[in-house]
C-alpha distance (Angstrom), angle and dihedral (degrees) to the residues before:
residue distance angle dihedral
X1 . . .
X2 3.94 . .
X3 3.73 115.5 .
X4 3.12 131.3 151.7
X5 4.02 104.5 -117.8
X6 4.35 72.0 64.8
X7 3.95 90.6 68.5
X8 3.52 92.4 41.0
X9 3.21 96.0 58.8
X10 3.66 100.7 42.2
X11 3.90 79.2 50.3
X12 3.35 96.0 60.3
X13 3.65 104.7 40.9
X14 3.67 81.2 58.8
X15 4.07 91.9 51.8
X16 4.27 88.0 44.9
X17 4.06 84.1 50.7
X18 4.09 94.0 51.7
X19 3.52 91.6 35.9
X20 4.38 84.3 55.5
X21 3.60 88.2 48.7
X22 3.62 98.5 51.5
X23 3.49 92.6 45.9
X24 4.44 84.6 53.0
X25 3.82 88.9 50.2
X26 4.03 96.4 54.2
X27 3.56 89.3 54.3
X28 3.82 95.8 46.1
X29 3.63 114.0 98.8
X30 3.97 96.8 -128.0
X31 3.55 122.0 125.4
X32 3.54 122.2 -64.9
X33 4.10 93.6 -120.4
X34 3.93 86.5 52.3
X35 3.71 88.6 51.6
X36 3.68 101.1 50.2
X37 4.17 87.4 41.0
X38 3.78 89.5 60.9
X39 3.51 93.5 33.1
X40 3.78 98.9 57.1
X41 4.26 85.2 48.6
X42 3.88 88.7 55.8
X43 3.95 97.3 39.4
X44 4.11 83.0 54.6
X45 3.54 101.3 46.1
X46 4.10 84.0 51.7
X47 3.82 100.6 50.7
X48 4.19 82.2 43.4
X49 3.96 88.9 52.0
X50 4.49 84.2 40.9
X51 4.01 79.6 58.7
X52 3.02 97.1 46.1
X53 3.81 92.1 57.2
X54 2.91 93.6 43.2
X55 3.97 96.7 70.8
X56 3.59 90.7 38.8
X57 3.40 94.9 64.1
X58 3.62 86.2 53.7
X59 3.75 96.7 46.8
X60 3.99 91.6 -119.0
X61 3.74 92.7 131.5
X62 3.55 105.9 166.9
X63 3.73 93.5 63.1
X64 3.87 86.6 46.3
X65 3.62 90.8 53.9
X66 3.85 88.1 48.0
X67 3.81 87.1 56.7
X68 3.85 98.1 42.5
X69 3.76 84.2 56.1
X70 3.82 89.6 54.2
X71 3.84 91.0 46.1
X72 4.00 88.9 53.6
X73 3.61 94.2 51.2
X74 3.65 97.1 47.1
X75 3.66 86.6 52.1
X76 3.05 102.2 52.5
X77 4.11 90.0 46.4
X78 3.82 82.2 58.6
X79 3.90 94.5 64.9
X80 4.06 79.7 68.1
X81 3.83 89.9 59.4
X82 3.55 104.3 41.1
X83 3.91 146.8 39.0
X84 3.45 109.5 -128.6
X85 4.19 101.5 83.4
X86 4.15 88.5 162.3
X87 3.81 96.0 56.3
X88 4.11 86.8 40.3
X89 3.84 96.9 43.2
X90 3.90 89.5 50.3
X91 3.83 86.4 55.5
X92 3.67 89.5 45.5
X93 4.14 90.5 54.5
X94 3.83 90.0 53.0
X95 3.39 92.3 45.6
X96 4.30 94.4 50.5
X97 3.91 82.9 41.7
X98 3.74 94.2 54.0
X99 4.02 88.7 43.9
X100 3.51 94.8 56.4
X101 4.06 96.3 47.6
X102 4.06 87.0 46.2
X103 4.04 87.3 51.3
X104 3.77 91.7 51.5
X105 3.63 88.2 53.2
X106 3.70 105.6 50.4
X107 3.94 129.4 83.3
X108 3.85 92.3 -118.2
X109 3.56 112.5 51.6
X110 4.18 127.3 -174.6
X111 3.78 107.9 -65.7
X112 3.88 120.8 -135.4
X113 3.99 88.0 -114.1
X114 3.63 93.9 53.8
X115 3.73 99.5 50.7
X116 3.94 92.7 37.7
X117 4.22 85.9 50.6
X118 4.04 87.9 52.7
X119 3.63 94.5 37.1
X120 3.90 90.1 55.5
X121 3.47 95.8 40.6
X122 4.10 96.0 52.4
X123 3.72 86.5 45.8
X124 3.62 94.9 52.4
X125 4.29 90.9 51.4
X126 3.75 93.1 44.1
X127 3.85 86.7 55.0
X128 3.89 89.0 51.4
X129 3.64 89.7 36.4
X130 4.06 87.5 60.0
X131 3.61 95.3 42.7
X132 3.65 95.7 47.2
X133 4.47 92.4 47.4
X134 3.96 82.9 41.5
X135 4.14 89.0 57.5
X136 3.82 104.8 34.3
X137 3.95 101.3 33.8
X138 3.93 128.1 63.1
X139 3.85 119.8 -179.4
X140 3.88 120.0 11.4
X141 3.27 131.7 -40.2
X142 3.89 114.3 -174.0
X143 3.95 101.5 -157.3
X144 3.99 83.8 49.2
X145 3.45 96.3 46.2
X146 3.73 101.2 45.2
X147 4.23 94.5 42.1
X148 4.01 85.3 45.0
X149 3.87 91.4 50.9
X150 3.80 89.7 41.6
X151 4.02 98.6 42.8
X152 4.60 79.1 50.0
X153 3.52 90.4 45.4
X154 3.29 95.8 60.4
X155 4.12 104.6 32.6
X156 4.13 75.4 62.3
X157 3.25 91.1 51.3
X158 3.88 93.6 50.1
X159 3.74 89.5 39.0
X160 3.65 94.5 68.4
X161 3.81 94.7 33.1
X162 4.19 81.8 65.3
X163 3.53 88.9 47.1
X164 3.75 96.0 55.0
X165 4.04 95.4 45.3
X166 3.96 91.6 -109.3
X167 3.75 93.5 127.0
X168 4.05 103.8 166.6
X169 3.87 81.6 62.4
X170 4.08 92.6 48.5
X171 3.67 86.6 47.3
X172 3.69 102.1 53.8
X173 3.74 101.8 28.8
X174 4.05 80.0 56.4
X175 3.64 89.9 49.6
X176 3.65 92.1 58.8
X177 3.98 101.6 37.7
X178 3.89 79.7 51.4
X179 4.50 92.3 54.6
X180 3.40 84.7 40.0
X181 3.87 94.1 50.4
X182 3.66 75.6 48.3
X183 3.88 102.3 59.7
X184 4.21 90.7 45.8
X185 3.64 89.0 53.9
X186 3.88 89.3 58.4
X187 3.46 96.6 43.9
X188 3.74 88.7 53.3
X189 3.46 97.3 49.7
């Protein structure tokens, strides 16, 4: 059930949806300084996904894992820059896909200690996160509210992926509750 023409695939489909996006951004009439911010996010997440290819092809998946990882958290950085979360969050889903086939291919999967270390440490943020939005915000707040959900959404997610011994998915769901954790803390400020 994993190969890895699977995480190729999921790779690219997340490369096509960038690649969309950028294409939406030039013709949005937003400043040019917004448009090279988001654009230079987007142009990195693609040459890390290119990498990432790259050693698949060559069936060197650790180091494609490595750069899959690298591609998730740029992409996730990216939801900072720009407004269009649904087209970045799809990319973000084929991305975490993809990292989870390349992990079941390679000789050195995600140890227990690893995934419980991220796991604890996203958990620990979102708790600040919530306590910090819960202090310095009254009324709603959309942004806030839909990251917060998100970054809880996912530390669930990895919460019972720990529980049920599938650490690769406890590592990088924590991973992106913990960016996510990340974003709501700066738009608390």
């Amino acid at each position: 059930p994993f190969s890895k023409e699977t995480a190729t695939t999921y790779l690219k489909l997340a490369k096509f949806r960038l690649e969309e996006l950028k294409e939406d951004i030039n013709n949005q009439s937003i400043s040019l300084r917004n448009k090279r911010n988001q654009i230079v996010y987007i142009n990195q997440t693609i040459r890390l996904i290119d990498r990432a290819l790259t050693y698949l092809k060559i069936n060197n998946f650790s180091l494609a894992e490595k750069y899959i990882q690298s591609a998730v958290e740029t992409n996730y950085l990216l939801r900072q820059k720009a407004n269009r979360l649904s087209d970045i969050n799809s990319a973000g889903e084929w991305l975490i896909k993809a990292f989870l086939k390349t992990n079941s291919l390679s000789a050195k999967s995600i140890a227990k200690t690893l995934a419980s270390r991220q796991l604890s440490t996203a958990d620990k943020l979102h708790s600040q996160v919530v306590i910090k939005t819960k202090a310095k915000i009254s009324g709603e707040n959309l942004a806030v509210g839909e990251g917060l959900s998100l970054a809880e959404d996912f530390l669930n997610q990895a919460q019972a992926s720990n529980a049920g011994k599938n650490y690769a998915e406890a590592y990088i769901y924590s991973l992106v509750s913990r960016l996510l954790s990340n974003e709501v803390s700066r738009l608390v400020k």
